[in-house]
LUMLO-759278 format. One record per residue: residue number from 0; residue in one letter; x negated, y negated, z negated of N, C-alpha, C, O, CB in turn. Coordinates in pm, whole numbers, plus 50000, padded with zeros to 5 digits. Each point is the difference from the previous one (the first is absolute). Glycine has a CB too. Example, Ala and Ser with C-alpha at 12.3 -4.5 7.8 and 13.67 -1.06 7.14 Angstrom:
% residues 2
PT  resi  resn    n.X    n.Y    n.Z   ca.X   ca.Y   ca.Z    c.X    c.Y    c.Z    o.X    o.Y    o.Z   cb.X   cb.Y   cb.Z
PT     0     a  48681  50569  49220  50089  49881  50000  49910  49880  50000  49896  50002  49934  50293  50115  49941
PT     1     s  49846  49778  50197  49918  49881  49994  50077  49891  49927  49949  49889  49983  49933  50174  50232
This chain:
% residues 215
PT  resi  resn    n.X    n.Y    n.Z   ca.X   ca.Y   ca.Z    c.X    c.Y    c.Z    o.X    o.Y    o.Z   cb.X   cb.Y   cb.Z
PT     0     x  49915  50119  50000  50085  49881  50000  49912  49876  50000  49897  50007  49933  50287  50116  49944
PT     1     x  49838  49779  50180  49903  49883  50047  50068  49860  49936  50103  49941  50033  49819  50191  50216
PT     2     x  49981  49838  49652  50056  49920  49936  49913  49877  49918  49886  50044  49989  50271  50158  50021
PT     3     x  49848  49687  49940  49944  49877  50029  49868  50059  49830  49879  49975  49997  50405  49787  50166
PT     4     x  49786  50304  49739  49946  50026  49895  50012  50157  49914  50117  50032  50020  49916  49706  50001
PT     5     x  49931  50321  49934  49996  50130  49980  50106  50014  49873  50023  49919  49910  49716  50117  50194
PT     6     x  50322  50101  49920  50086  50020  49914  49936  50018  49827  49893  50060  49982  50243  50042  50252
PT     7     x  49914  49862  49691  49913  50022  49884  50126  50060  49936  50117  49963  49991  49672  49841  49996
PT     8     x  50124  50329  49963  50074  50153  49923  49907  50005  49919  49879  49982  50010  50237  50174  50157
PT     9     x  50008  49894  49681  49978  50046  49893  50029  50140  50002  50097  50056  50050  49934  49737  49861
PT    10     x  49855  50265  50016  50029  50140  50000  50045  50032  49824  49926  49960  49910  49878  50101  50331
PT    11     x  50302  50003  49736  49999  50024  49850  50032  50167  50028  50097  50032  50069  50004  49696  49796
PT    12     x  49827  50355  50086  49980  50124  49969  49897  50028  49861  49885  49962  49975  50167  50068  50293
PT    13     x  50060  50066  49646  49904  50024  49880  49925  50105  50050  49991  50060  49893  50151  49871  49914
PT    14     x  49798  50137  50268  49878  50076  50027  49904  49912  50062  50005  49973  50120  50114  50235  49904
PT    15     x  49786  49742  49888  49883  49927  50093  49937  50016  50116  49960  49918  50082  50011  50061  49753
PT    16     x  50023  50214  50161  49922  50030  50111  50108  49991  50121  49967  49933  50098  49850  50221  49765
PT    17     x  50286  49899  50137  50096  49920  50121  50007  49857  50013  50010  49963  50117  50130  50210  49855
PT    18     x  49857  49740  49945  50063  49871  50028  49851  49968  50069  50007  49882  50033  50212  50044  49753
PT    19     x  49653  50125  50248  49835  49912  49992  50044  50104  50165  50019  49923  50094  49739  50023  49571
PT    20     x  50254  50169  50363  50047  50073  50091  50069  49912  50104  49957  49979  50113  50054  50206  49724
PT    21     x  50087  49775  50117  50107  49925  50051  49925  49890  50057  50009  49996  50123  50176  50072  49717
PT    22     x  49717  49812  50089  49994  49880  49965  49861  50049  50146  49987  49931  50102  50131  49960  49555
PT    23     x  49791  50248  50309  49885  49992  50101  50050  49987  50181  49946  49951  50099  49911  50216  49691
PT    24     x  50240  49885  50193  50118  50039  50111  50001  49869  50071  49931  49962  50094  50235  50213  49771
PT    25     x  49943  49754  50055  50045  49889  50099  49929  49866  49979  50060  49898  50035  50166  50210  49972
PT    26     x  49646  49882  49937  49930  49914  50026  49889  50018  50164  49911  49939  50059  50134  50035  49640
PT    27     x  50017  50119  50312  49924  50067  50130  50075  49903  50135  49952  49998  50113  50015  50305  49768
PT    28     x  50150  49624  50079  50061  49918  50103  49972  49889  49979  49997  49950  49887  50158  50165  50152
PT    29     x  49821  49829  50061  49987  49804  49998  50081  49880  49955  49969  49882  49979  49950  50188  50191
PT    30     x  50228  50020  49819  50133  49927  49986  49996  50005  49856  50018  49886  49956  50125  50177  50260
PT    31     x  49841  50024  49691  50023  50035  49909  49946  49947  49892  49881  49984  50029  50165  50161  50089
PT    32     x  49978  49805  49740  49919  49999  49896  50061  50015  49888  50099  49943  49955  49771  49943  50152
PT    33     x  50044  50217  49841  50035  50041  49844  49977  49880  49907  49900  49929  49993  50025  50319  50042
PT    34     x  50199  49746  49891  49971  49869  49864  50028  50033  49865  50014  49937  49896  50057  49893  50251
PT    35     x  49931  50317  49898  49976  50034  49853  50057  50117  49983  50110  50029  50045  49884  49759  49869
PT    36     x  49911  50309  49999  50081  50188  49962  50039  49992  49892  49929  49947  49915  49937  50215  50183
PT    37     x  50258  49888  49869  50042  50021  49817  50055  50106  49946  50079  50063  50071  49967  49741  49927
PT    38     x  49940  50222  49930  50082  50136  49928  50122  50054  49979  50027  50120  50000  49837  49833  49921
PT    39     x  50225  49937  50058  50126  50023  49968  50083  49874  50036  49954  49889  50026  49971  50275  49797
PT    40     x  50230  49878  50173  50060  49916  50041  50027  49882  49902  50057  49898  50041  50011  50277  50105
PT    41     x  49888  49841  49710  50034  49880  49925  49900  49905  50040  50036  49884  50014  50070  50230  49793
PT    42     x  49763  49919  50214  49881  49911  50046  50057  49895  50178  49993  49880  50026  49789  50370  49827
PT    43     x  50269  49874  50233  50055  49943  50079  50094  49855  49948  49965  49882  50008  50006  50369  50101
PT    44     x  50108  49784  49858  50113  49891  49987  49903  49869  49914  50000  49886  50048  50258  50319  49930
PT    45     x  49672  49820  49910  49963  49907  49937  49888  49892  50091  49991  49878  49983  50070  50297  49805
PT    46     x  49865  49906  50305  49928  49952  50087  50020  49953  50147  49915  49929  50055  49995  50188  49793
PT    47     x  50203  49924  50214  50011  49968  50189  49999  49905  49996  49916  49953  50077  50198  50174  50031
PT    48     x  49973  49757  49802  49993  49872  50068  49890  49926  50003  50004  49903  50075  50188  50095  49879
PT    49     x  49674  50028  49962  49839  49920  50003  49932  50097  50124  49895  49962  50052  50058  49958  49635
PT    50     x  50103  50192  50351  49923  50043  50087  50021  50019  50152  49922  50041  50087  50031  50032  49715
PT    51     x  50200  49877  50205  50052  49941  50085  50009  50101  50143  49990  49956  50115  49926  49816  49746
PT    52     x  50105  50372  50105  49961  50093  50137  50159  49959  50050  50099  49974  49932  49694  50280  49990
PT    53     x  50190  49753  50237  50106  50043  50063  50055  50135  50022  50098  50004  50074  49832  49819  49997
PT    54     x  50018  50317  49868  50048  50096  50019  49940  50087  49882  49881  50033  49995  50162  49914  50257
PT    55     x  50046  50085  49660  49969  50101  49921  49987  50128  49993  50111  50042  49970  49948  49823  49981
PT    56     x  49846  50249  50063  50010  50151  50014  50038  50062  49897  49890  50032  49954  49961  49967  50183
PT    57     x  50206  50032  49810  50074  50035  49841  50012  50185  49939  50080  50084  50040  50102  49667  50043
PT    58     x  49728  50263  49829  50074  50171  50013  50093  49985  49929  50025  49884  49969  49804  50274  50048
PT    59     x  50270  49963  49924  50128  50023  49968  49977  50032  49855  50075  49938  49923  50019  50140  50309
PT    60     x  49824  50001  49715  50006  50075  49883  49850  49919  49948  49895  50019  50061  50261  50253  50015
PT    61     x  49854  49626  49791  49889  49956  49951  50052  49977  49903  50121  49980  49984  49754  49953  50167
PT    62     x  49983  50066  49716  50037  49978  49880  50078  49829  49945  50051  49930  50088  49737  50278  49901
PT    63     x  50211  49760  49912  50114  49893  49950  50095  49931  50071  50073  49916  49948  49781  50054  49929
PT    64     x  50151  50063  50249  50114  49960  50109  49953  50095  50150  49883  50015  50035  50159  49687  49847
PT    65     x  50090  50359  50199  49971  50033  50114  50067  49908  50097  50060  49893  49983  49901  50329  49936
PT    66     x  50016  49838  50169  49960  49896  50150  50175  49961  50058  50025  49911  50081  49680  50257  50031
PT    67     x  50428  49946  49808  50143  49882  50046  50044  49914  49886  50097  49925  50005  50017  50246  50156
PT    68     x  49788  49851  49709  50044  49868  49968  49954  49895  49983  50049  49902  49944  50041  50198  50002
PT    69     x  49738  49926  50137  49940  49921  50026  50040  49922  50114  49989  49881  50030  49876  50241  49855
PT    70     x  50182  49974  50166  50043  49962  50178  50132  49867  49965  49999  49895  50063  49967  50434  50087
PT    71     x  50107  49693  49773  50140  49912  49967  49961  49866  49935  50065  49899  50028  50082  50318  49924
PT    72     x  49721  49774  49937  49985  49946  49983  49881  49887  50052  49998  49884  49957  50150  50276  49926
PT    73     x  49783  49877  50186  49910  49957  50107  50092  49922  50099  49963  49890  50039  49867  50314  49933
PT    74     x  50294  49851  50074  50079  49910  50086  50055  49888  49968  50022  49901  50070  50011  50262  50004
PT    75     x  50000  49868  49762  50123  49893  49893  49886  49890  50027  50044  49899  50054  50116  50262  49695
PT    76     x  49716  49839  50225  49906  49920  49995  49944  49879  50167  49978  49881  50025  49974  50353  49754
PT    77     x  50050  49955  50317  50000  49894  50104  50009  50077  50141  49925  50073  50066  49927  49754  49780
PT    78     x  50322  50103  50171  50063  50073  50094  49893  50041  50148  50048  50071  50088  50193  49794  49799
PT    79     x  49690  50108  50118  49963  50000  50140  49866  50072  50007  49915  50002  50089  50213  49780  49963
PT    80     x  49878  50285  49813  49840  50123  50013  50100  50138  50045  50113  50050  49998  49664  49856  49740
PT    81     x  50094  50108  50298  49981  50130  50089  49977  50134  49942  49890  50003  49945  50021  49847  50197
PT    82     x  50137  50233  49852  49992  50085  49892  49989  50154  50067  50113  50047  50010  50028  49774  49823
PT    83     x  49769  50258  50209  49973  50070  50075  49963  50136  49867  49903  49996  49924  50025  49797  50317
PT    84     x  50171  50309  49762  49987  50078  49870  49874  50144  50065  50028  50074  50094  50297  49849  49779
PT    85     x  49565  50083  50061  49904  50090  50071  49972  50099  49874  49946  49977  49892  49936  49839  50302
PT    86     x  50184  50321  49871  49996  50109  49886  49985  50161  50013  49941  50022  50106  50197  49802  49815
PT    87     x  49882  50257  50035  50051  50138  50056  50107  50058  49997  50014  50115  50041  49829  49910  49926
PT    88     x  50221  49925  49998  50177  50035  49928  50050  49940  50150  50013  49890  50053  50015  50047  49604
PT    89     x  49997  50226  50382  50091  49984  50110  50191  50037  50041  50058  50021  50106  49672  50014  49931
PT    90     x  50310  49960  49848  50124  50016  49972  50077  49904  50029  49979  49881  49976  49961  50241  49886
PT    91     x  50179  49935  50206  50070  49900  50033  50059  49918  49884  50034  49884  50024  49999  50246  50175
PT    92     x  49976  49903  49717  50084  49909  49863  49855  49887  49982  50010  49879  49978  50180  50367  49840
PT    93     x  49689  49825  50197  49910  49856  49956  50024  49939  50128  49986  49919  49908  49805  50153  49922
PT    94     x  50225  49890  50260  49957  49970  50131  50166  49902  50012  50039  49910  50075  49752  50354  50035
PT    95     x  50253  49789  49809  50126  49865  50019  50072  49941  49947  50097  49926  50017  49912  50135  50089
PT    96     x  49887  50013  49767  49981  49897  49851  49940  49905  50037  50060  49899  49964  49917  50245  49868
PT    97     x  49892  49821  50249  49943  49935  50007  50021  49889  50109  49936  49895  49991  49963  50277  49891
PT    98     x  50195  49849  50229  50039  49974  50078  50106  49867  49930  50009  49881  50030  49920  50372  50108
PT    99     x  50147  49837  49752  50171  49930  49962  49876  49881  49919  50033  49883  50018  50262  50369  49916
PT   100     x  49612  49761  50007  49939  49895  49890  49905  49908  50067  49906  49951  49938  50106  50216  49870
PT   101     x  50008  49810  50308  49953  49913  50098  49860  50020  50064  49937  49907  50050  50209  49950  49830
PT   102     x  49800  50294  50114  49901  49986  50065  50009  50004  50143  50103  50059  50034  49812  50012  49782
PT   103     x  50006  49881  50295  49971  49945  50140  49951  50194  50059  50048  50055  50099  49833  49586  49840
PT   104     x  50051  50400  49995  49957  50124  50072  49964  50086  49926  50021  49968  49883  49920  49937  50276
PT   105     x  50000  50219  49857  50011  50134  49950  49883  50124  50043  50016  50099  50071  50240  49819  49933
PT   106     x  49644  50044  49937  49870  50093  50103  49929  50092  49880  49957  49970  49889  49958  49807  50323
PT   107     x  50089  50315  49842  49953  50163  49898  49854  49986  50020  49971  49966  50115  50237  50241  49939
PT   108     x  49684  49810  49860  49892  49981  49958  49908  50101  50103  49878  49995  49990  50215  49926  49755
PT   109     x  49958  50153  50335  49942  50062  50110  50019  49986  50113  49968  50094  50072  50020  50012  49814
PT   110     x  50061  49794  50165  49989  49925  50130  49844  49965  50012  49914  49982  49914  50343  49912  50076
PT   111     x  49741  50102  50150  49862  49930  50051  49987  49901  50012  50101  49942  50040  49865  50177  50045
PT   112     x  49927  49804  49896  49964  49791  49942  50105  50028  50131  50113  50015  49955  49553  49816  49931
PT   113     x  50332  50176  50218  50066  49857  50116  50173  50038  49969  50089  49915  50008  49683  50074  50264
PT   114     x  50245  50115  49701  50160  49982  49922  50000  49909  49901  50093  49921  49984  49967  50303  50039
PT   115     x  49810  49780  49883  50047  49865  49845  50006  49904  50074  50106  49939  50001  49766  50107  49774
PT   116     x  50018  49907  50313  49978  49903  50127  50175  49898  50020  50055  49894  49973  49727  50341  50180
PT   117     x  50237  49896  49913  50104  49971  50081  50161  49977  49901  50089  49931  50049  49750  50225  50163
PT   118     x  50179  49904  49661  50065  49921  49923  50000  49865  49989  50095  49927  50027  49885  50240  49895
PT   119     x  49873  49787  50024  49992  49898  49952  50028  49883  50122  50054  49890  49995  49792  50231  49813
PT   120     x  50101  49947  50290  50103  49882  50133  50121  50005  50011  50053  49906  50059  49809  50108  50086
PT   121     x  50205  50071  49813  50134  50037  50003  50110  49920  49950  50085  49934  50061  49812  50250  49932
PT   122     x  50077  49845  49830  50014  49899  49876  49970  49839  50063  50093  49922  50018  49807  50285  49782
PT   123     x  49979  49762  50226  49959  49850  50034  50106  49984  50094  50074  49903  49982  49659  50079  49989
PT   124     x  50292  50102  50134  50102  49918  50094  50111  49996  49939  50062  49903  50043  49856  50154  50155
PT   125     x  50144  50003  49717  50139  49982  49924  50067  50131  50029  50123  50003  50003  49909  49731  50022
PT   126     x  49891  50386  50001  50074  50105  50061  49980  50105  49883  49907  49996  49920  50057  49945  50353
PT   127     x  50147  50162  49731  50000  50108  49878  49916  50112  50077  50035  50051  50106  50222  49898  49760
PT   128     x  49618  50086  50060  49926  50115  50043  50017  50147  49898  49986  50011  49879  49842  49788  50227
PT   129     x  50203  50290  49982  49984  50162  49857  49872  50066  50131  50000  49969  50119  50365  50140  49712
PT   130     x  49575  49949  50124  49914  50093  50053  50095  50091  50043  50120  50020  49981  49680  49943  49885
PT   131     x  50105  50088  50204  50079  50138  50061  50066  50149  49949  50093  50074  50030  49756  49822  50100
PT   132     x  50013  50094  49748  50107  50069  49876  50096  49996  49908  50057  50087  49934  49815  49947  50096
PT   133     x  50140  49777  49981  50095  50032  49903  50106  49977  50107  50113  50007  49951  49786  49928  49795
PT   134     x  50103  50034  50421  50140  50008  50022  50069  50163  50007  50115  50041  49986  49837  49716  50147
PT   135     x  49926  50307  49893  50073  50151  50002  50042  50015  49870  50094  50076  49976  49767  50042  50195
PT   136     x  50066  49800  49713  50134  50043  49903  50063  49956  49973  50039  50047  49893  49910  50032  50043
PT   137     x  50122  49810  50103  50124  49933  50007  50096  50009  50152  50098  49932  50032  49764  49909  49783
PT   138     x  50061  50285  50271  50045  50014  50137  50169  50059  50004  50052  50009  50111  49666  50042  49963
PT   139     x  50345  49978  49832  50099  50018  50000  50109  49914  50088  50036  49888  49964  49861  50206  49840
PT   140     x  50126  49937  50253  50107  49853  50100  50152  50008  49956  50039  50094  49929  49820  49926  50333
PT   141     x  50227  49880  49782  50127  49992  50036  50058  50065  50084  49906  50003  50078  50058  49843  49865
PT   142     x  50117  50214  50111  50068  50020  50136  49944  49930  50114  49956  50052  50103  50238  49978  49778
PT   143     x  49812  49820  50084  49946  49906  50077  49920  49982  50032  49973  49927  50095  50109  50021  49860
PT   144     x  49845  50116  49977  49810  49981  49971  49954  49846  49911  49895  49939  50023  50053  50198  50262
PT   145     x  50118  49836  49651  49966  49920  49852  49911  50060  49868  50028  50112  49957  50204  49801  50109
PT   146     x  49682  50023  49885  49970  50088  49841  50114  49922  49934  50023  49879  49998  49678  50174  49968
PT   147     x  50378  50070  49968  50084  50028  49899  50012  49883  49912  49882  49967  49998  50062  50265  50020
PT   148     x  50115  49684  49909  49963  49924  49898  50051  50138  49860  50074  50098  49988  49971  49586  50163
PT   149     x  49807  50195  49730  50008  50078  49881  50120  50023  49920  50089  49940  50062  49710  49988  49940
PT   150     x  50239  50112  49924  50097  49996  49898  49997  49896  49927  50105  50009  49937  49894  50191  50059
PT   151     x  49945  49700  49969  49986  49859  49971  50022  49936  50082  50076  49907  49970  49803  50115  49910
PT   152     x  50068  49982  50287  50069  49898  50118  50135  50026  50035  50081  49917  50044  49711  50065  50060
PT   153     x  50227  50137  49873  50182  49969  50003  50042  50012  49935  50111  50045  50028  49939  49988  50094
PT   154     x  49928  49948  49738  50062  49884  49859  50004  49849  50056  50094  49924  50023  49773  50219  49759
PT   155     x  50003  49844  50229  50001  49840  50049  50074  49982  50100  50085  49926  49951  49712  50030  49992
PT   156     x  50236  50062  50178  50019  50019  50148  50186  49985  49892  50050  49890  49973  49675  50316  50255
PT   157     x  50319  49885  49746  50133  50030  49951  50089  49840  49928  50108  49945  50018  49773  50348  49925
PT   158     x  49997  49684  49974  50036  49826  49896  50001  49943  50090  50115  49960  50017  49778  50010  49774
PT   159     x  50007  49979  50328  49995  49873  50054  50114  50008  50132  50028  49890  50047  49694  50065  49865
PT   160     x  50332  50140  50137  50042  50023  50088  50189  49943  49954  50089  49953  50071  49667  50256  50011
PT   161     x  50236  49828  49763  50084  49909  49907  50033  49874  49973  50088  49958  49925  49855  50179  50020
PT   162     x  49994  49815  50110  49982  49826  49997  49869  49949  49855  49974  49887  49957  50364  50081  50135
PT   163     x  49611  50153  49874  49944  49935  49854  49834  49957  50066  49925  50048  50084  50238  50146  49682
PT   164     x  49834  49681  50135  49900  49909  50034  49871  50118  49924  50022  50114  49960  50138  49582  50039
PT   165     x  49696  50225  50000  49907  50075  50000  49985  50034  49901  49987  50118  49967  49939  49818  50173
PT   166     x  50074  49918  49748  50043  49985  49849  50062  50101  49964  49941  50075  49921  50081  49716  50081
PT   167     x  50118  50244  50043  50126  50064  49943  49916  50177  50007  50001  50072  49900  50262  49714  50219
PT   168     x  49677  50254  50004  49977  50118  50011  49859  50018  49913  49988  50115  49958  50155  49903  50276
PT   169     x  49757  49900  49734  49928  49974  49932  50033  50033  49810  49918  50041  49918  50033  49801  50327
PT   170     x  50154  50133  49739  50053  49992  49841  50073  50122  50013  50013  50060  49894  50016  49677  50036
PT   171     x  50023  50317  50174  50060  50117  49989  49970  50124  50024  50074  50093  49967  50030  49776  50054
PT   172     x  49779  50145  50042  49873  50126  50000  49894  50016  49874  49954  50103  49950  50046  49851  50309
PT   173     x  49973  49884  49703  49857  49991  49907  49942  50001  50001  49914  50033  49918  50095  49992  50024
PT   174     x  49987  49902  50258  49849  49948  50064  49994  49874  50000  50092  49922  49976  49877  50241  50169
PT   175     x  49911  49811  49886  49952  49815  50037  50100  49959  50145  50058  50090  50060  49615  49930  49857
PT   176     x  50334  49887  50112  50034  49940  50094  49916  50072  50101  50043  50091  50071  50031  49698  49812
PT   177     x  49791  50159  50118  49921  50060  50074  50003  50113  50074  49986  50025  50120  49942  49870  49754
PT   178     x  50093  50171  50025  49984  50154  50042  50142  50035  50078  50013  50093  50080  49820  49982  49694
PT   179     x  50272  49833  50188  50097  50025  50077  50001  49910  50205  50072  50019  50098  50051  50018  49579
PT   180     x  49783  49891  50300  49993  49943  50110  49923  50105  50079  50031  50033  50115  49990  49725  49797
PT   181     x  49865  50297  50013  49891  50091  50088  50137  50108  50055  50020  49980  50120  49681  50011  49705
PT   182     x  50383  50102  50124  50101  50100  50025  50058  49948  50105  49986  50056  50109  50051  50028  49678
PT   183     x  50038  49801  50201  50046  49925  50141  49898  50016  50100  50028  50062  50103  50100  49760  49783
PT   184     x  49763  50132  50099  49951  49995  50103  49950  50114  50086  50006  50010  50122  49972  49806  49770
PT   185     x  49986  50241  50046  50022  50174  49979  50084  50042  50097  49968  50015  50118  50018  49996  49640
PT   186     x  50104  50005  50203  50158  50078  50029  49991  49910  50140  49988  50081  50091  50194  49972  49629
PT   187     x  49818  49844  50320  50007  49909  50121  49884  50097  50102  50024  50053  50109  50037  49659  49744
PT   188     x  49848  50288  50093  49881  50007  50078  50050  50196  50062  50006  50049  50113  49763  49718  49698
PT   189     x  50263  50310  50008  49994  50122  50122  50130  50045  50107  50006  50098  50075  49835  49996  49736
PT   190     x  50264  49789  50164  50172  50021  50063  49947  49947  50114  50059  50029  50104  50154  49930  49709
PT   191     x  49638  49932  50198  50052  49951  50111  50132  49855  50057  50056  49965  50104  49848  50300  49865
PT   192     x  50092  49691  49885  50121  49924  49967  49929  49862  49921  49937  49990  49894  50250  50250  50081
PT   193     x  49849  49675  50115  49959  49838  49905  50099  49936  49952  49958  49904  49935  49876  50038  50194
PT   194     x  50281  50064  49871  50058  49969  49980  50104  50032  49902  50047  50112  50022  49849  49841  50148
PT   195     x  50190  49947  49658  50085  50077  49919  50123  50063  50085  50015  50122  50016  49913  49723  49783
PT   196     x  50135  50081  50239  50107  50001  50088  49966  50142  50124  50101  50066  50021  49940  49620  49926
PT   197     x  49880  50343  50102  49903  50117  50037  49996  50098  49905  50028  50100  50065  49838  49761  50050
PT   198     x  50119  50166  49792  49973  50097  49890  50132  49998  49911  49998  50038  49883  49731  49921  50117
PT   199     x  50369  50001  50054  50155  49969  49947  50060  50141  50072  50062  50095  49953  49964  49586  50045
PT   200     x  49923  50287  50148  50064  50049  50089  49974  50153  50023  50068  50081  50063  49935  49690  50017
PT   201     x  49863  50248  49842  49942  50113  50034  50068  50104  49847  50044  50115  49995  49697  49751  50178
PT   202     x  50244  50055  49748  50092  50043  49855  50120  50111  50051  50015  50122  49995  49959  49604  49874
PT   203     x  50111  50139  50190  50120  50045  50034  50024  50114  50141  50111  50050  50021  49935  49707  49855
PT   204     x  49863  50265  50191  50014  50109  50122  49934  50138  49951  50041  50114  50022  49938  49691  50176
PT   205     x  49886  50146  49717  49962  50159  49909  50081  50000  49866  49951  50064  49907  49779  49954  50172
PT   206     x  50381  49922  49904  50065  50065  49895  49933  49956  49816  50035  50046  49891  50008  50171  50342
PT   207     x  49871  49696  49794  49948  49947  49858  50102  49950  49899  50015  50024  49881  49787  49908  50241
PT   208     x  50278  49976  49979  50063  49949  49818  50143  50058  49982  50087  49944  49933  49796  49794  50055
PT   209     x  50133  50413  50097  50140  50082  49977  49894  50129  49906  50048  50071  49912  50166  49867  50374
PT   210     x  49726  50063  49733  49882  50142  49893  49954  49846  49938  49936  49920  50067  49921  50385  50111
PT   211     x  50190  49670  49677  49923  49941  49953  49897  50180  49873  49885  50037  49973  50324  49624  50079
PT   212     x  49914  50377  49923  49948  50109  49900  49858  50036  50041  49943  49946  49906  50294  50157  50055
PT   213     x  49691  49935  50093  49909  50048  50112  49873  49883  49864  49889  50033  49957  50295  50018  50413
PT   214     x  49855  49884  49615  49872  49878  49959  50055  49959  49887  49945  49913  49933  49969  49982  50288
């Protein structure tokens, strides 16, 4: 990707020898610069904003905080990081856990550098990246060929399609706002649908708000 200044990534992984692994890797590109490796996700949050990366590589499972509620709270802080979750947990429940808590992409710790590569251009352009393993494990389709939404996106998908504001579905799950905006956006992105009035419509032809029981 060709661009006026290099992306600057934080790596937070509590195994040193991966995160220095990681860090020998993609300093190997011109675009790129590491601004810093950390251990865990509480260090993350206390630190991104002095270190100012545009794209965070995040693992999932670390000591005094892991990487979705680092991931939620890294966003509350500042909507417009990049949050690229890099792990081995290839299950579909992590993979859209991480997805619903606003992370940008999804790359399993055994991809080859020009796959991490090629995330991190991915993310920078504003685009949702999963590796190739984790789409086979979320390869499950629709009829249509859609990925499925979670059992939480059509909770959410179900309220808003209700007329309830973000607030309202926010106080009535016992999520942040936030996290209810990331689900919207979500649910938009895998229907294929930008629109409420769009996702009204889709409610009502798959039968969402006549099966409410279902959720």
């Amino acid at each position: 990707m060709t661009q006026s200044t290099p992306t600057r990534v934080l790596i937070v992984d509590d195994h040193p020898m991966v995160a220095e692994g990681i860090c020998a890797l993609l300093e190997s590109f011109e675009d790129i610069e590491i601004v810093g490796t950390l251990t865990n996700g509480e260090d993350a949050v206390d630190q991104a904003k002095g270190l100012n990366p545009d794209v965070i590589l995040l693992d999932l499972n670390m000591p005094k905080m892991g990487g979705l509620t680092a991931t939620e709270i890294l966003l509350e802080q500042s909507p417009k990081m990049r949050i690229l979750i890099l792990t081995m947990h290839d299950s579909p429940e992590y993979i859209s856990a991480a997805l619903s808590h606003g992370a940008m992409g999804y790359v399993l710790k055994d991809v080859p550098t020009e796959q991490l590569k090629d995330a991190i251009d991915a993310v920078m352009r504003g685009e949702t990246y999963l590796c190739e393993g984790a789409r086979q494990a979320i390869g499950t389709k629709t009829q249509d060929g859609r990925v499925p939404l979670t059992e939480r996106e059509q909770t959410v998908l179900l309220e808003v399609v209700q007329g309830k504001s973000n607030k309202v579905v926010a106080q009535n799950l016992d999520i942040s706002v936030r996290t209810v905006e990331t689900h919207r956006k979500n649910i938009k992105r895998k229907l294929g649908i930008s629109s409420t009035a769009g996702l009204t419509r889709y409610a009502i032809e798959h039968g969402v708000l006549q099966d409410t029981a279902r959720f």
